[in-house]
Every structure is written in C-alpha cells, then in structure tokens.
N, C-alpha and C positions, 0 to 999 in steps of 0.2 A: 636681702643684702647679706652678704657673706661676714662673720665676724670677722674675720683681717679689712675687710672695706669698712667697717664703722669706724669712722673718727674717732669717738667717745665711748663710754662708758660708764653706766649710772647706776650708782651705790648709795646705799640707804643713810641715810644720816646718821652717824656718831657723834659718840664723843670727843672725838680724834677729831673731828671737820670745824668746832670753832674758830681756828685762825681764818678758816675761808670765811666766815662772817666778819672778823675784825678786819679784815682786807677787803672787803667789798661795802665796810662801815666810812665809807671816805664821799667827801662832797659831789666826787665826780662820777661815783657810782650811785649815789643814793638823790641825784638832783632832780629825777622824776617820779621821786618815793617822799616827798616831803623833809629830805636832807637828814645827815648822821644821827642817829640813834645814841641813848646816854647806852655805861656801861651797864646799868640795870635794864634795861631793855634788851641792850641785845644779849644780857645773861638768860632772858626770858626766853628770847627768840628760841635760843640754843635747848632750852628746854622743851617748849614747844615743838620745834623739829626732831628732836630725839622721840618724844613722845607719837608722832607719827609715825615713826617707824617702828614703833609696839603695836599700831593697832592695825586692826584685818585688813589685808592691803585695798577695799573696795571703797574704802572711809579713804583714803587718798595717801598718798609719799613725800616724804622731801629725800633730795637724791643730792648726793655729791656729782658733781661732773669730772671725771679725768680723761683727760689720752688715753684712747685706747695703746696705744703703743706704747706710751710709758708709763701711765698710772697716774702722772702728775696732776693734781687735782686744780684745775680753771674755773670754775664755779660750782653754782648751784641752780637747780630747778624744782619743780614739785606742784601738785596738784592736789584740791581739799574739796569739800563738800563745802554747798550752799543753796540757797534759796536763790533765782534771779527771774524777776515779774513773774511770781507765784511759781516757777519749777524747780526742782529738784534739779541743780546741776555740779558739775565741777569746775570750777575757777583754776587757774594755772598761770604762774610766775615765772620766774628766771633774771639769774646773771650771772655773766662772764667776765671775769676780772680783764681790765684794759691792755693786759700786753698779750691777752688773747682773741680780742673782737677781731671782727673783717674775717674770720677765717671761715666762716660756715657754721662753726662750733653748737652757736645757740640752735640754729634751724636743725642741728644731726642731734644734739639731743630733745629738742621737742620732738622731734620724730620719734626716739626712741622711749621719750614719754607719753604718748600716743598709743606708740605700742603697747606697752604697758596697761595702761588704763581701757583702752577695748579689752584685753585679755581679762583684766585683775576687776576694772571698774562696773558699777553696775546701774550710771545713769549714761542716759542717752547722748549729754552732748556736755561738752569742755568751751568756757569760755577766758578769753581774755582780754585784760580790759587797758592797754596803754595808752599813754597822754597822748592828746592827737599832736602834741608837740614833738613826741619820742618817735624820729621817723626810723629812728634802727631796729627799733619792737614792733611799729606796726610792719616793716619790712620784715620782719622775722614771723609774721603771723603769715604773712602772705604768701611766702615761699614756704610755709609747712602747710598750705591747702585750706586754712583756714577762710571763711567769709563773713565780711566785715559787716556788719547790720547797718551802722553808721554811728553816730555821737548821741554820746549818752554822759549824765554829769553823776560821773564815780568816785566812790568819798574813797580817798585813800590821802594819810589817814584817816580813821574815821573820824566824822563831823565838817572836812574839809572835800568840798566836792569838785572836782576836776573834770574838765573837758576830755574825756575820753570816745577811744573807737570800743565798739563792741563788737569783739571778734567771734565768730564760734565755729568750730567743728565736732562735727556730727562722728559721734562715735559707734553708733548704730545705726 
C-alpha cells in the first residue's frame, strides 16, 4: 500500500502521548479491560510504555496511533512478548478513542502493526485475546486475517479471568 493510502500512522511511545492514556482512562473505553485505572497506575502504564520503546524492537512496541494526513493522535496499540500454552509468542492490544471508531482506524493500524512485527519481531505468531462480549475487537481481529482458535478464560486483569476469543496470526 502506498503511504498516501494508509490511514494511520504509528509512532513509538513518548512522553508527549500521556494524554492519550488519560483520554482513553474513561469507563467507556476501559469497560472490557476491567474499568478506569487510578492515577498511580496509569503513571505506571506511561512508564512502562515508554520503556518499550527503549528496548530492541523484537521484545515488542507500543505505538501512538495518528492520521496519516494530519498527525492527530486517535489512539494507541502495541505488541509484547509472552508465554501462551508453553510458546513463545506475542500478545497485541489496541484502542481508539470514541470520536474515532467505525472508521477502519483499528483494523489500518493492526495492519501496520503486523507489518511491523514480521519485519522487526522474531516469534512466529501474534495473539489476541478480546472478550467474547467485545464484538468490535473480535471484528477487528477478523478483518485483519487473523484466526480465531475459540474461547479460552483470559485473566485480564490479572487474577480475574474472562471469557475470551483466542485470535492468532501467523507471522511466519
């Protein structure tokens, strides 16, 4: 795809990108993540995502999401290492603040976090694990090529285990 045809554009996490977490700290983005985070937490978070973007891009990213065409930053996404029934994989998140869903956004940046991780990453497959309640994330796994394994009970957060789908695409 041509860069003038990508939607998005995805940038490594700053320091500058906190407000996109205190914007997407709200009941209605956080109601399939175990609901709002204190401010000590999401000070964590911010740490923690900065700090991926210091390490070798293969250990995985967290990405600002903006317009390709104007910069304006709509969310976040990113991808990390883990363990799943004894392998070696990487797990992958995402959100788009609400006055930008319905628009394709999530699905043009998993794509181009996709991209990314075949180039950059060096285990073989990317999973992701939404509530089987969340039908706009598992619609978004779907329409990026991903294959749904079926329901599995995924602690997010941890200790709390939830009905989830088990998406995965195959990066190799």
């Amino acid at each position: 795809m041509a860069e003038r045809e990508r939607p998005v554009r995805l940038t490594p996490w700053s320091k500058d990108d906190f407000w996109l977490l205190e914007r997407k700290n709200t009941a209605e983005m956080t109601k399939f993540l175990g609901g709002p985070e204190t401010a000590e937490k999401l000070a964590d978070r911010q740490r923690r995502y900065e700090a991926m973007s210091a390490r070798e891009p293969a250990a995985g990213r967290m990405f600002r999401v903006s317009l390709a065409d104007s910069g304006e930053g709509v969310g976040s996404i990113g991808f990390w290492e883990r363990e799943w029934e004894g392998e070696p994989v990487y797990e992958t998140g995402w959100g788009i603040l609400p006055e930008f869903q319905g628009r394709g956004l999530a699905v043009a940046a998993l794509a181009e976090l996709l991209s990314y991780a075949r180039t950059h990453g060096s285990r073989d497959t990317l999973h992701a694990f939404p509530g089987t309640d969340h039908a706009a994330s598992n619609g978004v796994c779907r329409r990026a090529g991903f294959e749904c394994l079926g329901e599995v009970a995924f602690e997010y957060p941890a200790g709390v285990p939830h009905p989830s789908h088990d998406w995965r695409y195959r990066l190799r």
